[in-house]
C-alpha positions, 0 to 999 in steps of 0.5 A: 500500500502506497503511502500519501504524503501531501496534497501534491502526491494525492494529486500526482497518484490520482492523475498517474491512476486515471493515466493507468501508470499507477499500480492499485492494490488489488487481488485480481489478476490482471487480464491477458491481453486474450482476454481483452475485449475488442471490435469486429473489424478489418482481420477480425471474422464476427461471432456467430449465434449457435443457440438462440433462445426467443425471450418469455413474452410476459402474458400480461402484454400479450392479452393485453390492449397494448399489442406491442411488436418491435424489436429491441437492441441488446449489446454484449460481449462474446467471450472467447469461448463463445458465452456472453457477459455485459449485456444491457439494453442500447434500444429500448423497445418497452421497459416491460420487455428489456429484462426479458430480451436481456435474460434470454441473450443471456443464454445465447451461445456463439461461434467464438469470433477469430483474430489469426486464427485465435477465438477472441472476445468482442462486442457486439449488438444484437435485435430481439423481436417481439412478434405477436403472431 
């Protein structure tokens, strides 16, 4: 643990913290640059949906007077194993569906995306339909 001295050292720590070139004292690992999350781009092939669970339409909308259909946009990581991790909503269709869209993306499963013939994380975005049929 580093000890701070005066108000310029709180400073000059704080401002080496936000640059990234102070070290904090924690118990995580610090991650491989594997585990680094990227964008799909040039030299990076995407990562495809194997399984793909629709999202529960609650009941209550669907004899409802409201009839909503749409589709809502969920961004996410796909990890290098092909799972998902930091899922939340970009485009909301109605907040009584979002967490449905998100707990069903939640289950999805990828074809990991590849960088030099290497599964890698990345981002990504995905459109979840509600369709009334």
């Amino acid at each position: 643990m580093k000890i701070v001295r005066n108000a310029a050292d709180i400073w000059v720590y704080l401002l080496l913290l936000i640059l990234g070139f102070a070290q904090q004292d924690s118990k995580q690992p610090t991650p491989s640059p594997r585990e680094a999350v990227i964008d799909v781009g040039p030299g990076i092939s995407p990562a495809k949906p194997i399984f793909m669970p629709d999202p529960e339409y609650p009941s209550s909308l669907r004899n409802g007077k409201h009839n909503i259909q749409g589709t809502c946009v969920v961004a996410l990581t796909v990890d290098e194993n092909g799972g998902v991790r930091d899922v939340y909503i970009t485009r909301s269709l109605d907040k009584r569906l979002d967490q449905n869209a998100i707990d069903a993306v939640r289950q999805w499963k990828f074809k990991p995306a590849m960088k030099d013939g290497k599964p890698v994380a990345v981002r990504t975005s995905v459109e979840v339909d509600y369709r009334l049929y």
